[in-house]
C-alpha positions, -999 to +999 in steps of 0.1 A: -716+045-476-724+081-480-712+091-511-713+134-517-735+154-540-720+157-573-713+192-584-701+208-611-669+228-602-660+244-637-672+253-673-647+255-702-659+262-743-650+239-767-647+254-804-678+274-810-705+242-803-700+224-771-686+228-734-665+206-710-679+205-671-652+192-645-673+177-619-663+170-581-653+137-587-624+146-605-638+134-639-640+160-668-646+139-698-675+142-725-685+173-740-721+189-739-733+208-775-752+234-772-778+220-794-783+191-769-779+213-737-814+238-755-834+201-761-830+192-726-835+228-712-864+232-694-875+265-692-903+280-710-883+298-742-862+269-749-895+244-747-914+267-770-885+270-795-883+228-792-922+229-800-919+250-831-887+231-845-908+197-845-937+211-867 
């Protein structure tokens, strides 16, 4: 069966560290730090920042 693209439908802050995402299949649960969300960034400041915290 086809199931639908998952996308994310809202963006809440928890305390000063973290967010909540509610997703279109009605789940919400987990939270994403900030810290994790710069390691798994792609773009070109966050990798060069990753580079020079691992020297």
């Amino acid at each position: 069966m086809f199931k639908p693209r998952l996308k994310m439908l809202g963006v809440e802050p928890v305390g000063n560290y973290a967010i909540r995402i509610s997703w279109s299949d009605g789940h919400s649960t987990g939270i994403y730090s900030y810290d994790h969300l710069r390691r798994i960034c792609p773009c070109e400041e966050c990798r060069a920042a990753n580079e020079e915290g691992q020297e």
